[in-house]
N, C-alpha and C positions, 0 to 999 in steps of 0.2 A: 146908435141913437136909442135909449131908453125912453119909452111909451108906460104909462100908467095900465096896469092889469086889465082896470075896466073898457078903455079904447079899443075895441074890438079892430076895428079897420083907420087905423091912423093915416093920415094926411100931408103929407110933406111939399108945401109951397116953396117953392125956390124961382131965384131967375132963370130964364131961358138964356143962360151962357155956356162957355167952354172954358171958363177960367177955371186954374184949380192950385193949391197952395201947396206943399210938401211941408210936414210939421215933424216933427221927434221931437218925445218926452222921457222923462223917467222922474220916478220920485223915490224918492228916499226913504224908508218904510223906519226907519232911526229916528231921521231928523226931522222929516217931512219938507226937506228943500227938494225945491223944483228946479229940471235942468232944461231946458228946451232952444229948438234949433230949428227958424225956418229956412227952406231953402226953394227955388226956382226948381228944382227937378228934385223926385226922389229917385236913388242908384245906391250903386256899392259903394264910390267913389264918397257921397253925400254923407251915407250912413255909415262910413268907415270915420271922417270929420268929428261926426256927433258920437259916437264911441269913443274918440282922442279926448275931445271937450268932458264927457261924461268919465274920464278918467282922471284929469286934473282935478275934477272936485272931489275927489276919494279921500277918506281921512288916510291921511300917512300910517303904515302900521295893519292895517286892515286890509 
């Protein structure tokens, strides 16, 4: 979470839950395409998925 310099003691309101998301991103620093993968749990298993995925978009050749 990025806070502005001056907020000395920042505040973070949220709900009182236990839900929680698993995300994976990457961006492409070339193209600037975006790859992203939610999932139910994060693991090896998840993040091995989104590594496969993030390999299919690869320009051929590179």
């Amino acid at each position: 979470m990025w806070v502005p310099p001056e907020i000395k003691d920042p505040i973070l309101q949220h709900a009182p839950t236990r839900k929680s998301v698993s995300c994976f991103g990457a961006v492409s620093l070339s193209t600037g395409q975006f790859v992203r993968m939610m999932c139910p749990v994060f693991n090896a298993a998840t993040f091995q998925r989104f590594l496969r995925r993030l390999l299919c978009q690869q320009t051929p050749g590179r």
